[in-house]
LOLOMAR-521037 format. One record per residue (C-alpha): x, y, z; residue number from 1. Coordinates in Angstrom, 1 decimal, padded with zeros to 4 digits. Layout:
BEGIN
X Y Z NUM
...
***
This chain:
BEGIN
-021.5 003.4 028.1 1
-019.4 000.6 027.0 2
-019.6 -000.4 023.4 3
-020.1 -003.8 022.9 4
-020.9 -003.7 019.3 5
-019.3 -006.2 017.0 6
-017.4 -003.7 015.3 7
-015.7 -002.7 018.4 8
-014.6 -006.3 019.1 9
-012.8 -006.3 016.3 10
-011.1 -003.3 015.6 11
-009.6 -003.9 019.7 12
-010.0 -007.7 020.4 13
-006.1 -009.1 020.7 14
-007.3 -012.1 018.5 15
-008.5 -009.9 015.6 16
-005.3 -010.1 014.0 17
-004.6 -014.0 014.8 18
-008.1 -015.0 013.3 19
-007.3 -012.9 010.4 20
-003.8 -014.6 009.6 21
-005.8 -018.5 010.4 22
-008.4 -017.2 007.7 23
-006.0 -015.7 004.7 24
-004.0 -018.8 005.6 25
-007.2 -020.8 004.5 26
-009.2 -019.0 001.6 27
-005.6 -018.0 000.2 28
-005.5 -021.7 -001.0 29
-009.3 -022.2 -002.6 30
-008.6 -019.7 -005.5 31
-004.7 -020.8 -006.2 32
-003.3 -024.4 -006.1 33
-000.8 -024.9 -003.3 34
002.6 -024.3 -005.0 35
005.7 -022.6 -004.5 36
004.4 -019.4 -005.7 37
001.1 -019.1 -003.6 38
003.2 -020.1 -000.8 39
005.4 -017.7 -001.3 40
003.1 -015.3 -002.1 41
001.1 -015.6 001.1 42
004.7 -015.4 003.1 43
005.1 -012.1 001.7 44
001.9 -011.1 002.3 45
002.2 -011.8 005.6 46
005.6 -010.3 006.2 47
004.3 -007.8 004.9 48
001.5 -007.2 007.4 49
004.0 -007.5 010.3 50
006.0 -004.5 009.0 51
002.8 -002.9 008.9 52
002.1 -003.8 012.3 53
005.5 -002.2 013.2 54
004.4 000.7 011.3 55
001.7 001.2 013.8 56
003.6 000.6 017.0 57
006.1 002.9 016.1 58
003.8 005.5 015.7 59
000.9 004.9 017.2 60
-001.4 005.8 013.7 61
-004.1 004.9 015.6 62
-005.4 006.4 019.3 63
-006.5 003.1 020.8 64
-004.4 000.0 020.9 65
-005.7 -002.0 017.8 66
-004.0 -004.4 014.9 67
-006.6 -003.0 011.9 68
-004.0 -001.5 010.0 69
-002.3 -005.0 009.9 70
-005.9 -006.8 009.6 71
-006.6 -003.8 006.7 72
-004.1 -004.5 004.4 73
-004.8 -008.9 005.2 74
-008.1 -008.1 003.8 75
-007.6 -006.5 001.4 76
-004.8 -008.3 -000.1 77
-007.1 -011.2 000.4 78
-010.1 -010.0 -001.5 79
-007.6 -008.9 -004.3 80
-006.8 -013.0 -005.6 81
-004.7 -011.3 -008.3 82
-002.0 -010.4 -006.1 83
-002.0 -013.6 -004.6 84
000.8 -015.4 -006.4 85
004.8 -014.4 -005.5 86
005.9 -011.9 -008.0 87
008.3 -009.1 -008.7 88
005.4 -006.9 -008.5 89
005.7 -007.0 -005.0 90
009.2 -005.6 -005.1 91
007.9 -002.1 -005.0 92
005.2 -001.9 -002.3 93
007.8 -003.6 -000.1 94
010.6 -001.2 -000.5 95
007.9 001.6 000.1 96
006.9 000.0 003.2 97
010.9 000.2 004.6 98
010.9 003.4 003.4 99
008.0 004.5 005.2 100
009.4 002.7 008.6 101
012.5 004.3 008.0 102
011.8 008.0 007.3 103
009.3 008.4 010.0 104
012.0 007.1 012.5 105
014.1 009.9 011.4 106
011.9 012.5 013.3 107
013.0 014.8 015.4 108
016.6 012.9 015.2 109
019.6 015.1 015.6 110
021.5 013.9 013.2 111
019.0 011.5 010.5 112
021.6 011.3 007.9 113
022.0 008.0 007.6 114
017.9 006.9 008.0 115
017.7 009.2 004.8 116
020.1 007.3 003.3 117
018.7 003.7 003.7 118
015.5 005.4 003.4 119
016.1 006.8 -000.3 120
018.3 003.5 -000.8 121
015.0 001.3 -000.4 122
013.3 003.8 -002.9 123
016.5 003.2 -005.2 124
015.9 -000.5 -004.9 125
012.2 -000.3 -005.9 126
012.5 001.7 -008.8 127
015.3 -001.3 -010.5 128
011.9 -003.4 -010.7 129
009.4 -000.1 -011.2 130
011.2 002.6 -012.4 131
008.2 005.4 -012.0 132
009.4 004.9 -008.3 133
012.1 007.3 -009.1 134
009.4 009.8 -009.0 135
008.6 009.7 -005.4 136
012.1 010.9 -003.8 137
010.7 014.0 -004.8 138
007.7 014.1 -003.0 139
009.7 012.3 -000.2 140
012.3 015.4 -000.5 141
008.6 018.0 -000.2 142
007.7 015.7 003.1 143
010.8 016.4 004.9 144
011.0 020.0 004.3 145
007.4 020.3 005.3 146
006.2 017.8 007.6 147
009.1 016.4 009.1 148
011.6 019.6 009.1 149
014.2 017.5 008.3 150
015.4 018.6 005.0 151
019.2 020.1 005.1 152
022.1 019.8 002.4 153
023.4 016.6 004.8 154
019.9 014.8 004.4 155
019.8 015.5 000.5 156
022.8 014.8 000.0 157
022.3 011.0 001.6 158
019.1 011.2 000.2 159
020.7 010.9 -003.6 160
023.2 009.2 -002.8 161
020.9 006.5 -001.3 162
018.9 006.5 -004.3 163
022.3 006.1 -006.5 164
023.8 003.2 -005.0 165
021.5 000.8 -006.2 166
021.6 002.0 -009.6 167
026.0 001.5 -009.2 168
025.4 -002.0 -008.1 169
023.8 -002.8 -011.2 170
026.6 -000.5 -013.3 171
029.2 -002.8 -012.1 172
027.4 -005.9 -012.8 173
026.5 -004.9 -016.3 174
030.7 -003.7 -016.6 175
031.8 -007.3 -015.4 176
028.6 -008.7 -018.1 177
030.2 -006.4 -020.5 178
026.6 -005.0 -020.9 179
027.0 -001.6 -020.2 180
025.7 000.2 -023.2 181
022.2 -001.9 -022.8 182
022.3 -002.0 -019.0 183
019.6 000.9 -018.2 184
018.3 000.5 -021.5 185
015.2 -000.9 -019.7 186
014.1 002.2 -018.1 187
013.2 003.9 -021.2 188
009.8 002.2 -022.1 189
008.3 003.0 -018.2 190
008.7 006.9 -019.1 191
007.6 007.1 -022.6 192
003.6 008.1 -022.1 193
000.8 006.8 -024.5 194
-002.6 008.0 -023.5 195
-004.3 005.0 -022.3 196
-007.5 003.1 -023.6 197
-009.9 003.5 -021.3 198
-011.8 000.7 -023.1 199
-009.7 -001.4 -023.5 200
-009.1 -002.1 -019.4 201
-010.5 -005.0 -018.2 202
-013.3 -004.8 -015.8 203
-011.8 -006.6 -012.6 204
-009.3 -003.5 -012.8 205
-012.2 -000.6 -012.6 206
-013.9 -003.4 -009.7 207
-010.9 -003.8 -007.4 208
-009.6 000.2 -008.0 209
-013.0 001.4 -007.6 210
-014.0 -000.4 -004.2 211
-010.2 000.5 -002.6 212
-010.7 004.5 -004.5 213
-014.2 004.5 -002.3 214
-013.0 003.0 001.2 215
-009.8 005.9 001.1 216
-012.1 008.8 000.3 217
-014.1 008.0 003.5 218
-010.7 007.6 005.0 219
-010.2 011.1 004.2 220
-013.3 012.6 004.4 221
-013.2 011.0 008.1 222
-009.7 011.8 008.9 223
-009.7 015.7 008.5 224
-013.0 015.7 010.4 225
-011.1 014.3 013.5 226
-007.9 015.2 012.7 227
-007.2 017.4 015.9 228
-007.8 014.3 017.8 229
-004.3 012.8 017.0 230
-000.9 014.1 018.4 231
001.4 015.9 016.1 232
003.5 013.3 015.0 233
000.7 010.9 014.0 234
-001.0 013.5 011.7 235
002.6 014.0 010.5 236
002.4 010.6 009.3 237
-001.1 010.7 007.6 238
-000.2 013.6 005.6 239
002.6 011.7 003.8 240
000.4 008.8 003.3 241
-002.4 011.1 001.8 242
000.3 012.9 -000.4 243
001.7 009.9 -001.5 244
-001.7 008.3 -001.9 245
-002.6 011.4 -004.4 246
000.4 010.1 -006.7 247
-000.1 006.4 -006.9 248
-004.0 007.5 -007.5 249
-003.0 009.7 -010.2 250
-000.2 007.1 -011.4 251
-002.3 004.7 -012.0 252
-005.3 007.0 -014.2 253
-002.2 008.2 -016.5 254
-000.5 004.6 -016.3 255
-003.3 001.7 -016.1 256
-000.8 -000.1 -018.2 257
001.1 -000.9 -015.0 258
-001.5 -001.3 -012.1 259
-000.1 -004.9 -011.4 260
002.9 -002.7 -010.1 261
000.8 000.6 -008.8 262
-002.0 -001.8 -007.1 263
000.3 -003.3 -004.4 264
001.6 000.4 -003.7 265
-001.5 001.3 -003.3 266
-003.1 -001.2 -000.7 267
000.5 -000.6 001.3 268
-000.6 003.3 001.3 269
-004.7 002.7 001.8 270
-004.7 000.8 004.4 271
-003.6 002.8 007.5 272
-006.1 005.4 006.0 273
-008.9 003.1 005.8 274
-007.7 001.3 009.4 275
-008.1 005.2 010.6 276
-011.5 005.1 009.6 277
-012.9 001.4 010.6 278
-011.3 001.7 014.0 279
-012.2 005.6 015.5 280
-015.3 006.9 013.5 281
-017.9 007.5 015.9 282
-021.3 006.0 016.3 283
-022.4 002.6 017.6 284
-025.1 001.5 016.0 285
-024.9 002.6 012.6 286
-021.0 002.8 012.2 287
-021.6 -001.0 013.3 288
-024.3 -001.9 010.7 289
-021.8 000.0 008.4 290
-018.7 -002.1 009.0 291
-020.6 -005.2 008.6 292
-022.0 -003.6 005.3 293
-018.5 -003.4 004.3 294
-017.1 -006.8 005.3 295
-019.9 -008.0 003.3 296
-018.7 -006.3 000.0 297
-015.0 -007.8 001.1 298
-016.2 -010.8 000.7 299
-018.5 -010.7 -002.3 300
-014.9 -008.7 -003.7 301
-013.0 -011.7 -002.7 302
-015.8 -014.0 -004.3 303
-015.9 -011.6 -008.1 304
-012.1 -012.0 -008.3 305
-011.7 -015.7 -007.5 306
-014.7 -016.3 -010.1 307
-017.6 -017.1 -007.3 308
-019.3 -014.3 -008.4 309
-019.4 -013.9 -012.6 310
-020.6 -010.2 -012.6 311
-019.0 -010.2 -016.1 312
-021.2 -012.5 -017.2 313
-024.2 -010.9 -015.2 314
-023.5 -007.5 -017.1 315
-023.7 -009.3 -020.6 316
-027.1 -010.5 -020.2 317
-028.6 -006.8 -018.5 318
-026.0 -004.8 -021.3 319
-026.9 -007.3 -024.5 320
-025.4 -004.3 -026.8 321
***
């Protein structure tokens, strides 16, 4: 039987992605005044999506031909106003992004020296804005001795000195500013750990992490259900994104001080889990009634953070104390 359902019109209709550009386009503007920022801020966002889109037709996350991953992390990004405006916060999930494009193009390649090497360079160039980012050439490092197979003194090797060159860029600007001594100075504050107040968070945070923390355990839960489904290379892929997914969950419990930085990592690394889920769990009917369940708490998400929906407010007068 043919399934007709609207959920299945969407995660494969050809015009899912289109409609979904012509929609950010307009609600991006309600919340923020057009200016250069929220312009540039959507731009990102949706050169952004397009390397995600190239993410998936390189390879092929999910079985059927679909654009969710790319209509995932619109979404998302959409309902989240607070990344909205064109920042430096953005640096990082970008860079990831590239890294991720690069490093599974170096499978199965003969010689993947030099993909390692722009790979680790992009992770290099992240960490300059977020310098925790340093931490995940290590887990990158674990990936390519255990899922990719690609991990030989050549690869490390370009894999540090990748990660390096960014850093000597900025040595020989801070020699010609005569800055040296201060230059990486800055790093110092992003490593020193202070256990956070939990109380002290505001409440959009605990909203937007909660509702993103709920859609990728379902991703998971549904992913090593039907797992054996996917070729080898595609489950190749999911593991990195669920080991990497681990750390930016676990950075940002130790680190809630920097979730405007850990956020956007995090909807980059979500989203082709929770595309995974949306576009092959099974069941027509109530898999149906269950997206639609869910694009219903996108929006009302979308609504709480642009300040439609005062559930701050709402709290106050059910919590008096």
């Amino acid at each position: 039987m043919i399934d007709r359902s609207f959920r299945n019109k969407v995660v494969t209709g050809p015009l899912t992605l289109p409609i979904m550009v012509v929609i950010a386009s307009i609600l991006w503007f309600v919340v923020d005044p057009i200016t250069i920022w929220s312009v540039g801020g959507l731009a990102s966002t949706l050169l952004m999506a397009y390397l995600m889109m190239e993410l998936n037709n390189r390879n092929q996350l999910l079985r059927i031909r679909s654009r969710m991953v790319s209509c995932s992390f619109l979404a998302l990004s959409l309902a989240c106003t607070f990344t909205h405006p064109l920042s430096w916060q953005i640096v990082p999930a970008y860079c990831l992004l590239v890294s991720y494009l690069l490093l599974f193009n170096s499978y199965q390649q003969s010689r993947p020296e030099g993909i390692i090497f722009h790979t680790f360079f992009f992770l290099g160039l992240g960490s300059l804005v977020f310098p925790p980012m340093l931490l995940l050439p290590i887990l990158f490092y674990l990936e390519m001795a255990v899922q990719l197979r690609s991990l030989t003194w050549r690869t490390f090797l370009a894999g540090i000195f990748g990660l390096i060159i960014p850093y000597w860029f900025l040595a020989g600007w801070a020699v010609w500013k005569n800055q040296l001594d201060t230059a990486f100075l800055y790093l110092l504050p992003y490593f020193e750990y202070q256990t956070p107040d939990y109380k002290s968070i505001p409440l959009c945070q605990y909203v937007n992490f909660g509702f993103i923390l709920v859609l990728v355990l379902l991703g998971l839960i549904h992913y090593y259900r039907t797992n054996f489904n996917d070729k080898i290379r595609v489950r190749m892929c999911f593991y990195i994104f669920i080991i990497q997914e681990l750390a930016i969950i676990g950075g940002m419990v130790a680190y809630p001080c920097f979730f405007h930085y850990l956020f956007p990592l995090l909807l980059v690394n979500s989203s082709p889990l929770i595309a995974h889920y949306f576009t092959l769990a099974k069941g027509r009917v109530l898999m149906n009634i269950w997206f639609i369940f869910w694009l219903l708490i996108t929006i009302a998400l979308y609504c709480y953070n642009s300040g439609l929906l005062p559930l701050e407010s709402w709290l106050k007068d059910l919590l008096p104390l």
